[in-house]
C-alpha positions in Angstrom: 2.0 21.9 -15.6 1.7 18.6 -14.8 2.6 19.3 -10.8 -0.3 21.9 -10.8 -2.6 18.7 -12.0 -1.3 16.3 -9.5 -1.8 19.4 -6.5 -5.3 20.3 -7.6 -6.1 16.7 -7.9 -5.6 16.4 -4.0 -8.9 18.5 -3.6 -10.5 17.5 -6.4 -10.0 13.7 -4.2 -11.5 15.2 -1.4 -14.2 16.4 -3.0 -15.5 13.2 -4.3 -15.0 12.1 -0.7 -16.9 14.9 0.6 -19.6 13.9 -2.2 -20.4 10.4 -0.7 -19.6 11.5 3.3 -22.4 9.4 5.6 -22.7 13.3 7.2 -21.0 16.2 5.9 -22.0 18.5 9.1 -20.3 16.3 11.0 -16.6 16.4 9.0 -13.5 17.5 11.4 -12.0 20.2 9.5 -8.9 19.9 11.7 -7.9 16.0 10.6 -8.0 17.7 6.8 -6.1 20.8 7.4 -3.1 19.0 9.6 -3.2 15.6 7.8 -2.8 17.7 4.1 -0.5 19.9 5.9 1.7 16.6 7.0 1.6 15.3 3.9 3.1 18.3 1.8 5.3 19.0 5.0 6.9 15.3 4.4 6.8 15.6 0.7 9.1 18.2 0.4 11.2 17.1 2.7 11.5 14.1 0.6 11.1 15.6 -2.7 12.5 19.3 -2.3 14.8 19.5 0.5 18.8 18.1 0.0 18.8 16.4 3.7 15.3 14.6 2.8 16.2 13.4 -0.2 19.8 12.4 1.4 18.4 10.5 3.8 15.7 8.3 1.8 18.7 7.7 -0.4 20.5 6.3 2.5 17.6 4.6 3.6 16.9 2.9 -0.1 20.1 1.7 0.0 20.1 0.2 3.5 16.9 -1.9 2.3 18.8 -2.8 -1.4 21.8 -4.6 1.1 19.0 -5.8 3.8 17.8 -7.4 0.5 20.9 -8.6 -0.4 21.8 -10.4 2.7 18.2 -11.7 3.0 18.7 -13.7 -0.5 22.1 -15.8 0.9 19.4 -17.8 2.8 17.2 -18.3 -0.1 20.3 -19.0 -2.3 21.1 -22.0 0.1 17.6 -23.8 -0.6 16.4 -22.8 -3.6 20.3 -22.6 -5.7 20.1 -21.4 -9.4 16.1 -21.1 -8.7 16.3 -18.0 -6.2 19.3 -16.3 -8.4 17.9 -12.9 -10.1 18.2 -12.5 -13.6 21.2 -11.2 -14.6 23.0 -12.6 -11.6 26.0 -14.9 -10.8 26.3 -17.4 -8.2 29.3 -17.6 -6.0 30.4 -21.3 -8.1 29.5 -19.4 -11.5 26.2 -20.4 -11.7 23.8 -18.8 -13.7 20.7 -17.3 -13.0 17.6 -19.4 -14.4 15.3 -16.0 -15.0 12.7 -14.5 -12.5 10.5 -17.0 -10.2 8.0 -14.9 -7.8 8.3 -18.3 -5.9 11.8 -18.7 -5.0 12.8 -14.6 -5.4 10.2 -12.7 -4.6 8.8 -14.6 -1.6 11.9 -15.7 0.7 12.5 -11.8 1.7 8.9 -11.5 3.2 10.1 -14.4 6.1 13.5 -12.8 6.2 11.3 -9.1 6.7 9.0 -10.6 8.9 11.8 -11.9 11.0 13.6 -8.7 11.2 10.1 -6.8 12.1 9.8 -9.6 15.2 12.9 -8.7 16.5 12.2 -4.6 16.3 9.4 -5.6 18.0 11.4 -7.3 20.7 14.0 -4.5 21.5 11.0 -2.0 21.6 12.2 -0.3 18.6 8.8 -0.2 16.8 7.0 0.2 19.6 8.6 3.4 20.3 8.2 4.4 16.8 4.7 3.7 16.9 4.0 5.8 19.6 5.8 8.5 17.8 4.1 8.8 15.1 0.3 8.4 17.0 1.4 11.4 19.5 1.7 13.3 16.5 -1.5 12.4 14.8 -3.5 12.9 18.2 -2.1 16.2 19.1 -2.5 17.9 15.6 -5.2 16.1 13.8 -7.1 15.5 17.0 -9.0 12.0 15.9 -8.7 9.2 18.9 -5.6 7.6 20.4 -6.8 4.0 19.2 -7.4 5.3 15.3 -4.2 7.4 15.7 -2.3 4.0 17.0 -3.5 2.2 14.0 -2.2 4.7 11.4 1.3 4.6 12.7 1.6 1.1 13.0 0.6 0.5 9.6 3.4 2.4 8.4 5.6 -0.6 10.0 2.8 -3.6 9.5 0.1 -5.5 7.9 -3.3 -6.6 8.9 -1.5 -7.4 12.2 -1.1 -3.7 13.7 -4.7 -4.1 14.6 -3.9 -6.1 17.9 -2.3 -2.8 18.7 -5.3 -1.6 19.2 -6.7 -4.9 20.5 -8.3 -3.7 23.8 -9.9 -1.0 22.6 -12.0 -2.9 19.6 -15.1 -3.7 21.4 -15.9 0.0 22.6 -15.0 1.5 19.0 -17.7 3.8 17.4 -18.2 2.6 13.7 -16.5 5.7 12.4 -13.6 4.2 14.0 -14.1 1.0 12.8 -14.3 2.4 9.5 -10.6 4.2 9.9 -8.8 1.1 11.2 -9.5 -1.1 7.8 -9.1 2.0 5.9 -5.4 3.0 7.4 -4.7 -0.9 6.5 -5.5 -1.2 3.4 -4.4 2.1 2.4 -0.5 1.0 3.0 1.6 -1.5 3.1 3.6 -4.4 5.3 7.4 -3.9 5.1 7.4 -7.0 5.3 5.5 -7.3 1.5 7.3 -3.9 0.3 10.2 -6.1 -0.1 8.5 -8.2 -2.1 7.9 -4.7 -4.0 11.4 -3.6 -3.9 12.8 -7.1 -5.1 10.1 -6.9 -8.2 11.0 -3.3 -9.3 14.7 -3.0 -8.4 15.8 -4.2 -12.1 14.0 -2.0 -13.5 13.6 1.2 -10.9 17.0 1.6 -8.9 15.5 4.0 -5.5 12.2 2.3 -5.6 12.6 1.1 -1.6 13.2 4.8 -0.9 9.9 5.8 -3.1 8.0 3.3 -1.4 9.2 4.4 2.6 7.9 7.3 1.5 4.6 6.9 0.1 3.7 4.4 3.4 4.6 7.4 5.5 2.3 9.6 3.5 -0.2 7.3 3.5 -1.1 6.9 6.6 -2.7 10.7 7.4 -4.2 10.3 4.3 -5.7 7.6 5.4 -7.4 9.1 8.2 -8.2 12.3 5.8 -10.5 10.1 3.4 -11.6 8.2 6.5 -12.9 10.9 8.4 -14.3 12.6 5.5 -16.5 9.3 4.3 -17.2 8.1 7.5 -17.2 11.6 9.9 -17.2 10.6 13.8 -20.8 11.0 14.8 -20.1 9.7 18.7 -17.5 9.8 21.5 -14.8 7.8 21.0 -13.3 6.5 24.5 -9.5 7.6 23.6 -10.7 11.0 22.2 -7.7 13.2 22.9 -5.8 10.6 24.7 -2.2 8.7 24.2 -3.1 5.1 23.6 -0.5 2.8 24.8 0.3 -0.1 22.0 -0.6 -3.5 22.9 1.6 -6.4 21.7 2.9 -9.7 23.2 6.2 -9.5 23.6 8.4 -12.9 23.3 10.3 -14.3 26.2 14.0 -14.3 24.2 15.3 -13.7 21.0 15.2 -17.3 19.4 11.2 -17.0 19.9 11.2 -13.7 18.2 12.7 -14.6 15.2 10.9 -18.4 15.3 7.5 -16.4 15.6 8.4 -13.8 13.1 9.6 -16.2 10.2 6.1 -18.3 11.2 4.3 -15.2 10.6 6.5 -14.8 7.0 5.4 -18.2 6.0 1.6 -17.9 6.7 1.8 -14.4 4.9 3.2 -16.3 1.6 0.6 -18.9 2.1 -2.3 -16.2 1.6 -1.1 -14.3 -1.0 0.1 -17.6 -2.9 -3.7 -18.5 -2.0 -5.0 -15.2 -3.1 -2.8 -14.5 -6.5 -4.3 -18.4 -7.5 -8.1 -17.7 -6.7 -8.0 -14.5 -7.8 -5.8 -14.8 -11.1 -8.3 -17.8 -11.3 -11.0 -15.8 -10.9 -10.3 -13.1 -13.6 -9.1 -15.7 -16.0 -12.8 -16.7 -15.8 -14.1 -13.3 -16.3 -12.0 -12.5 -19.5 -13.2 -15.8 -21.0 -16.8 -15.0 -20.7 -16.0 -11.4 -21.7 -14.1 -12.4 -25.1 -16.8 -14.5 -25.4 -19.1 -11.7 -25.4 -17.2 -9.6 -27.4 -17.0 -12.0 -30.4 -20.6 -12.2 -30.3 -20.6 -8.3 -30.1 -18.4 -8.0 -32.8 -20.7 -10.5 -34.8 -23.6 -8.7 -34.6 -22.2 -4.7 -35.0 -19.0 -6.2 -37.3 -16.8 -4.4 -35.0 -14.0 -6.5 -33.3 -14.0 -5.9 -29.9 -11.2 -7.8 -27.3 -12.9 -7.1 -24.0 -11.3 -8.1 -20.4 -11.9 -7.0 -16.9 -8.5 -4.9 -16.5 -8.9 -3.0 -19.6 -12.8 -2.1 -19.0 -11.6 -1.0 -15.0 -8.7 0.9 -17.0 -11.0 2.7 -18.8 -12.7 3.6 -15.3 -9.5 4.7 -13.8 -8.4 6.4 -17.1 -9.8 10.1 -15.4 -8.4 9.3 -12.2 -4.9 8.4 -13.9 -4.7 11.9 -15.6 -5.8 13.6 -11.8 -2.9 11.9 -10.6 -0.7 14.3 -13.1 0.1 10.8 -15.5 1.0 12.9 -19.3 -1.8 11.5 -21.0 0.5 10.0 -23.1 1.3 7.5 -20.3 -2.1 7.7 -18.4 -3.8 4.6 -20.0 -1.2 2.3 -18.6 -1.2 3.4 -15.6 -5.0 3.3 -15.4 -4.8 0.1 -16.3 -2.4 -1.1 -13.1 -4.8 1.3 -11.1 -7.8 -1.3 -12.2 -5.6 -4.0 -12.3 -5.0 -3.7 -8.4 -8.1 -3.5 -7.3 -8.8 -6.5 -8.6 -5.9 -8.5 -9.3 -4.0 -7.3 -5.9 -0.8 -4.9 -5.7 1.5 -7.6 -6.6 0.1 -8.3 -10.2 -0.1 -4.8 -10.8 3.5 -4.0 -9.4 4.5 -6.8 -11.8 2.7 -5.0 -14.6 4.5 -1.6 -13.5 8.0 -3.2 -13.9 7.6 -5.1 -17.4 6.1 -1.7 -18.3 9.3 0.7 -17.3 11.8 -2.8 -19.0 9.7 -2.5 -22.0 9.9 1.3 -22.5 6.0 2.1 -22.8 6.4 4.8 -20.6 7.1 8.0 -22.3 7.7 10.1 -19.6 9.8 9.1 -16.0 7.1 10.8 -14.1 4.8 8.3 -15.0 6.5 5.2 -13.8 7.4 7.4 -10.3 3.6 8.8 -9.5 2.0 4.9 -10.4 4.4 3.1 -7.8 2.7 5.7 -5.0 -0.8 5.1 -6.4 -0.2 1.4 -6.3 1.9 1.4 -2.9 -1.3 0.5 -0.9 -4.2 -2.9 0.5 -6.9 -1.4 -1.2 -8.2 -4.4 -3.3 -11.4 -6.6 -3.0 -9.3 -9.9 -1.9 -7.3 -7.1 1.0 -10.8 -6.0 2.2 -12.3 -9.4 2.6 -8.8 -10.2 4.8 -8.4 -7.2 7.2 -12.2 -7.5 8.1 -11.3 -10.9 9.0 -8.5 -10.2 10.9 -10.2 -7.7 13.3 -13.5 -9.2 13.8 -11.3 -12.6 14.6 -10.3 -9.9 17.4 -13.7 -8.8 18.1 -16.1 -11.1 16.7 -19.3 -8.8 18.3 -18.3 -6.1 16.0 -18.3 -8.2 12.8 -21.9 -7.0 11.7 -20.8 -3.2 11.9 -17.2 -4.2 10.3 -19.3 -5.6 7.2 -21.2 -2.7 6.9 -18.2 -0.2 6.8 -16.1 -2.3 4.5 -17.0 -1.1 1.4 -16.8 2.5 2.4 -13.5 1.7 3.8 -11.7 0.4 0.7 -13.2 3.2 -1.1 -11.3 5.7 1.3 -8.3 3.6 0.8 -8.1 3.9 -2.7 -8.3 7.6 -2.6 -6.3 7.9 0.4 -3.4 6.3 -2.3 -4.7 8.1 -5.3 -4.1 11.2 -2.9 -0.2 10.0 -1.7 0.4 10.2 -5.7 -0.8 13.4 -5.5 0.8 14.5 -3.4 4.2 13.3 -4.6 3.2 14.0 -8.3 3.6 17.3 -7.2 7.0 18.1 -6.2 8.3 15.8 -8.7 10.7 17.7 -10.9 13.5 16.8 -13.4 16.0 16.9 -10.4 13.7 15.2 -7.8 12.8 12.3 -10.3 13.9 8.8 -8.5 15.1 10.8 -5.5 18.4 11.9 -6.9 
């Protein structure tokens, strides 16, 4: 029953999408038809078929030991401090608990490091190019939006200078598309940062989230394209854009750049979790606040915050995901909690959720990590608009104007990707196994 929910909530997404479109005449029903159709394709190959689910096995466990190896570095500066609970150090130390600082953050330079030196023996590149011949040819949107999609199956806010030269000629639709296919996945850079946080707690999570940024990105340019239609002519209509990127000279500038790069991606989200946390902190004081007085003058208590009133927002979009309802008020609660609070509070909230049992049923805990795998937060909005009009500053004015519409095709875009898996999730299927 529940897998009929999470399929008919797919439409029921696109719907609402359709509801709010800048010009429904104008909607390509081909980027709908192909990029569902690519979706359910890859879902049961992850989800139904032996050699899928074989192979996102293997692949979860060649992250867990890239993991592993990633921590001896963080182990040799940070000591007891970057042990994981539970663990043992090599001289019988013991581990000290969990500290975001000193476990959580290391892998994203290790990652970041890695991804440089992919980048460097053309590995991504290739891939990249893969994946946006696929998109152009069957969903038939431009070569520059197509380039974006794929390379934000591999990278953050930094796949736009893939498309770098072809920024300044973009239509807005397009504009729209690029922030939307960034904030509607993930860095794998951060997805260890994921992987490390749920591990304990979820033991194939790496291999759920590979997934759920492969099915993402066309759903990405589905919600896109349906919000914001193309009303123009893009320049690489129907044509193979060629990713641009600055290649380093040798392999020591590679990895120099790419642990660089690791360290200034800490520094925001460090920035981000304080302001923001900050932020909220605020917000739930004046809201108590109010609801004492509330409570004073009906003499009905009331504990109001800003996560549980956007959880009670989210709570019909929870049950559309296919969540029993028995479960569906926590998860609506992460689902408000990252728009807000960022991904990482509200992976955080996923894992003490699963280790304190609250979850009733183990679909729950596997359709909220797809819903949650994704950018699409206030503070993540604010930064990819940023990033490409730093790249294009003439386009910053229409970059504004499309923001808002563009984080609103994120979030369905990920509310889809749950659908999507929510519905070939079966008793067998359940954590890949």
């Amino acid at each position: 029953m529940q897998n009929l929910v999470s399929f008919s909530g797919i439409f029921v997404l696109m719907a609402l999408a359709w509801a709010f479109s800048t010009d429904r005449r104008r909607i390509n029903g081909r980027v709908i038809v192909w990029g569902t159709a690519i979706q359910l394709l890859l879902a049961v190959f992850v989800f139904a078929a032996p050699p899928g689910r074989d192979f996102f096995l293997l692949l979860n466990k060649a992250v867990v030991q890239i993991l592993d190896a990633a921590s001896a570095g963080s182990r040799f500066v940070f000591g007891r401090l970057a042990l994981p609970p539970g663990e043992t150090g090599p001289g019988g130390e013991t581990s000290l608990g969990f500290f975001l600082a000193f476990q959580g953050f290391p892998p994203i330079i290790f990652f970041s490091a890695l991804i440089a030196l992919l980048y460097y023996f053309n590995v991504l590149p290739w891939l990249i190019r893969g994946f946006a011949y696929v998109f152009t040819k069957l969903m038939r949107v431009s070569g520059a939006e197509s380039l974006a999609a794929a390379g934000n199956i591999f990278v953050g806010v930094e796949s736009a200078l893939t498309v770098k030269p072809y920024l300044r000629e973009m239509t807005r639709s397009e504009l729209c598309t690029i922030l939307t296919v960034g904030m509607a996945t993930v860095a794998s850079n951060v997805m260890a940062l994921y992987v490390f946080t749920l591990r304990p707690v979820f033991s194939n999570i790496a291999g759920h989230l590979i997934s759920a940024s492969l099915l993402s990105a066309p759903a990405a340019l589905v919600m896109a394209k349906i919000l914001h239609p193309e009303s123009g002519r893009p320049l690489t209509l129907g044509v193979q854009a060629q990713p641009y990127y600055e290649r380093e000279r040798n392999v020591f500038e590679a990895i120099i750049n790419g642990a660089n790069a690791g360290v200034k991606m800490i520094l925001g989200i460090v920035a981000l979790l304080i302001a923001v946390l900050g932020l909220i902190g605020l917000a739930d004081a004046v809201l108590g606040r109010l609801g004492v007085w509330t409570g004073t003058l009906t003499g009905i208590e009331a504990h109001w915050s800003l996560a549980g009133l956007l959880g009670v927002l989210c709570y019909p979009f929870a049950l559309l995901l296919g969540v029993p309802p028995v479960d569906a008020l926590h998860v609506a609660r992460m689902l408000g909690e990252r728009l807000i609070a960022t991904e990482v509070v509200a992976y955080q909230d996923l894992a003490s959720t699963v280790e304190a049992g609250l979850f009733l049923e183990p679909r729950s805990a596997v359709v909220a990590s797809y819903a949650l795998c994704g950018f699409a937060h206030l503070a993540s909005m604010a930064i990819f608009v940023g990033g490409v009009a730093a790249l294009a500053p003439e386009r910053t004015r229409d970059l504004t104007e499309v923001a808002v519409r563009a984080l609103a095709a994120a979030t369905l875009a990920c509310l889809m990707t749950a659908c999507v898996a929510g519905t070939f999730l079966t008793g067998s299927s359940i954590l890949l196994g």
